[in-house]
C-alpha positions as CSV (number, residue, x, y, z in Angstrom):
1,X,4.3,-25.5,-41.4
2,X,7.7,-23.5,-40.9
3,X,5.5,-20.3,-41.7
4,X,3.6,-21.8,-38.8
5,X,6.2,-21.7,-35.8
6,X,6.8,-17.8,-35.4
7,X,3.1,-17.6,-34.3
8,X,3.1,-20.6,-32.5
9,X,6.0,-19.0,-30.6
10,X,4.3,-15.9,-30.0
11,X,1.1,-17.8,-28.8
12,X,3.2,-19.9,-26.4
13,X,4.9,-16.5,-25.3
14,X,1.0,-14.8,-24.6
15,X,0.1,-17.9,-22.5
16,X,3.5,-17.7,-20.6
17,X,3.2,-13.5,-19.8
18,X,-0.9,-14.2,-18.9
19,X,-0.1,-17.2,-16.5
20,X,0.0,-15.4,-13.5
21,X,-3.1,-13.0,-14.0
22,X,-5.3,-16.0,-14.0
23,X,-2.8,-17.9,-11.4
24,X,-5.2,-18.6,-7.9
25,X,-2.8,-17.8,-5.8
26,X,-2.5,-14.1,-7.4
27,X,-6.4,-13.8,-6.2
28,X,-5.2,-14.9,-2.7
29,X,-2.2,-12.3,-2.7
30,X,-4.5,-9.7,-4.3
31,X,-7.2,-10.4,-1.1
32,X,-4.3,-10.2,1.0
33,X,-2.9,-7.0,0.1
34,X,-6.4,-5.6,0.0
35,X,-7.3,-6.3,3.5
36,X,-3.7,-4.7,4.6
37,X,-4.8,-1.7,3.0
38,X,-7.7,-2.4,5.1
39,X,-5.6,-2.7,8.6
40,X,-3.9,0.4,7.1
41,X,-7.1,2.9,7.1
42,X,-7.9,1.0,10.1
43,X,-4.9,1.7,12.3
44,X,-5.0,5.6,11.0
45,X,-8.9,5.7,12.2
46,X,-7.9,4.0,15.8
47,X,-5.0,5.9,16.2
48,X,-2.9,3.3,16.5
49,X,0.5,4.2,16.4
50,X,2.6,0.9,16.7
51,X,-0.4,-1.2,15.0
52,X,0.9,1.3,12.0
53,X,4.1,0.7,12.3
54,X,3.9,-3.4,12.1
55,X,2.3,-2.7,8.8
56,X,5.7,-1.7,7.6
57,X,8.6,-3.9,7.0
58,X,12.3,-3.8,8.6
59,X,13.9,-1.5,6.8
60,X,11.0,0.2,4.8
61,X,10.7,3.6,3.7
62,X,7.8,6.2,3.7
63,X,8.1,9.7,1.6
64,X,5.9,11.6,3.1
65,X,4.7,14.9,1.5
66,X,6.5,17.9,1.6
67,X,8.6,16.3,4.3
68,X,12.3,14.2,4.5
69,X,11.9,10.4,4.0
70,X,11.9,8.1,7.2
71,X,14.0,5.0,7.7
72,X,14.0,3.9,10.5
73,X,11.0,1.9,12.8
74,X,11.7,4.8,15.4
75,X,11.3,7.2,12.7
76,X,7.8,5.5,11.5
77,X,6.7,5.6,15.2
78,X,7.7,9.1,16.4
79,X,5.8,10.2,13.1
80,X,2.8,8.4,13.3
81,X,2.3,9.4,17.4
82,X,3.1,13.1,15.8
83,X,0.3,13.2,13.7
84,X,-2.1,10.8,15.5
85,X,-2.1,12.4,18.8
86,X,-3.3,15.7,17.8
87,X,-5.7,14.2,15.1
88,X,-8.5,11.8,15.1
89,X,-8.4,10.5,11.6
90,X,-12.2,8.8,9.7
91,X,-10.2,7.9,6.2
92,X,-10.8,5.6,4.0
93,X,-8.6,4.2,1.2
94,X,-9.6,2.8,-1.9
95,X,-6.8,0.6,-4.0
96,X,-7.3,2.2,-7.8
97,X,-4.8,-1.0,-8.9
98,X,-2.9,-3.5,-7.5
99,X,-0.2,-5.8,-9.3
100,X,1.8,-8.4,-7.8
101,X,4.7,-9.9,-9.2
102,X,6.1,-12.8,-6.9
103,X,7.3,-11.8,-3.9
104,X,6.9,-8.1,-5.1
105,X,3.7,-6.1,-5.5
106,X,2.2,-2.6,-5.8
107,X,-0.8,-1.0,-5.1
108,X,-2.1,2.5,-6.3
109,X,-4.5,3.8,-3.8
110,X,-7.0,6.9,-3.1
111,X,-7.3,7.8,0.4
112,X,-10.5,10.5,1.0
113,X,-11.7,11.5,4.5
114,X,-11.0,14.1,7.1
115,X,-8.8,14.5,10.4
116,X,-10.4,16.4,13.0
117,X,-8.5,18.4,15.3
118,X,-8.7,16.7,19.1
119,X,-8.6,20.3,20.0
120,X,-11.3,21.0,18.7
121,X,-12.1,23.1,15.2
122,X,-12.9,22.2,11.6
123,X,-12.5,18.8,10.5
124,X,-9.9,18.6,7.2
125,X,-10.2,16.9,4.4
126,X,-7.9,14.2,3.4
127,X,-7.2,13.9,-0.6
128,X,-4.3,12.0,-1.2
129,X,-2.8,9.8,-3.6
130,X,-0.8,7.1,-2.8
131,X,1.7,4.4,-4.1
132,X,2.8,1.1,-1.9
133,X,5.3,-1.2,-2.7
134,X,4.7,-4.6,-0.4
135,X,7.2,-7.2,0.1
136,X,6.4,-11.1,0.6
137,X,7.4,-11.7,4.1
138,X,8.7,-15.3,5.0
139,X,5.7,-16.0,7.1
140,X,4.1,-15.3,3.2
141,X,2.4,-12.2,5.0
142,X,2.6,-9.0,3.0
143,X,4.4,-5.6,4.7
144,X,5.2,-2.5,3.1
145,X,8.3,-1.7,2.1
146,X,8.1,1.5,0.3
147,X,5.0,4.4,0.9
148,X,5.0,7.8,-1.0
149,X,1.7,9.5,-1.0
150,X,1.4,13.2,-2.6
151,X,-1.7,15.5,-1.7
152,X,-4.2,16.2,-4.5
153,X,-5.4,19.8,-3.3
């Protein structure tokens, strides 16, 4: 029987780490998180600068590519108008993997399309790869609190 307990142990210990990948209220976060990603891709197809920006939590930052990091709400907003006013974006972005870990969670995320010049000229395409850390809000809403995204080509 004592040979017994060091397994039972470990079995109690797998049931304990796998508790919240079959928890329900993981699927619920999960669905939530997806259909922010979905408000995300929407906002960038409409353009929407400040609809953008409420996707983001107080004090979040974003990294963008091969420019410094913003900090600040004023920061998010002056470079979302930046790129959405002479753009008109039809992205989409597909979540590779998400984990969630209470009021923490992640999602790894491919975002394809093409921004067309308002101007006029040759659409672009978007390849980008992208990593989004959300953070539980009180309301139990989800907002992101970090974004880095690095282009593929």
């Amino acid at each position: 029987m004592n040979k017994l307990y060091p397994t039972l142990l470990a079995l109690v210990g797998l049931i304990g780490c796998t508790q919240t990948a079959i928890d329900p209220d993981t699927a619920a976060d999960e669905a939530a998180i997806r259909e922010h990603i979905a408000q995300t891709a929407a906002a960038n197809n409409a353009a929407d600068t400040l609809g953008w920006v409420e996707l983001f939590e107080e004090g979040a930052v974003y990294m963008p590519p091969g420019a410094p990091e913003v900090t600040t709400r004023a920061g998010l907003q002056e470079m979302a108008a930046a790129g959405f006013g002479p753009y008109a974006a039809d992205i989409q972005i597909a979540p590779a993997e998400i984990v969630i870990s209470g009021d923490w969670a992640f999602a790894r995320s491919h975002v394809t399309g093409t921004v067309t010049p308002r101007a006029g000229g040759e659409a672009i395409r978007v390849d980008v790869k992208q990593l989004v850390i959300y953070h539980r809000q009180p309301d139990s809403s989800w907002k992101i609190a970090r974004m880095i995204n690095n282009r593929n080509s």
